[in-house]
C-alpha positions, 0 to 999 in steps of 0.5 A, a space after each residue: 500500500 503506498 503511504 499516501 492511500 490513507 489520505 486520498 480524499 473527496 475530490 481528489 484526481 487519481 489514476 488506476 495505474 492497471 487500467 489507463 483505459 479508465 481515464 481520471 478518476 475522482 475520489 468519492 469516499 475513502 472507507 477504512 481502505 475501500 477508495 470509490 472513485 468515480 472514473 472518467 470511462 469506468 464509473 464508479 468502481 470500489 478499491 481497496 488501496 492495500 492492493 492497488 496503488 492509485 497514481 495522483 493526478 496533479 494538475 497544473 
């Protein structure tokens, strides 16, 4: 899990880093390690942060 999982938060832009095709996805909640967010070509999708390392999305 990376060190930053715990403190993804509503509104926050990320990506799956296995799934490109999903697009940017933002973060609805963020439940004892199950993140929604909701992607850009996926929808909603659950995700525990103990498997899958979500990539912040920095917008300049």
């Amino acid at each position: 899990m990376s060190g930053y999982g715990s403190m993804l938060a509503p509104g926050m832009l990320v990506r799956h880093p296995g799934q490109p095709d999903w697009g940017r996805g933002q973060v609805q909640s963020n439940i004892g390690g199950k993140v929604t967010v909701n992607f850009e070509h996926a929808g909603k999708v659950v995700i525990d942060i103990a498997r899958v390392e979500l990539d912040l999305v920095v917008e300049t």
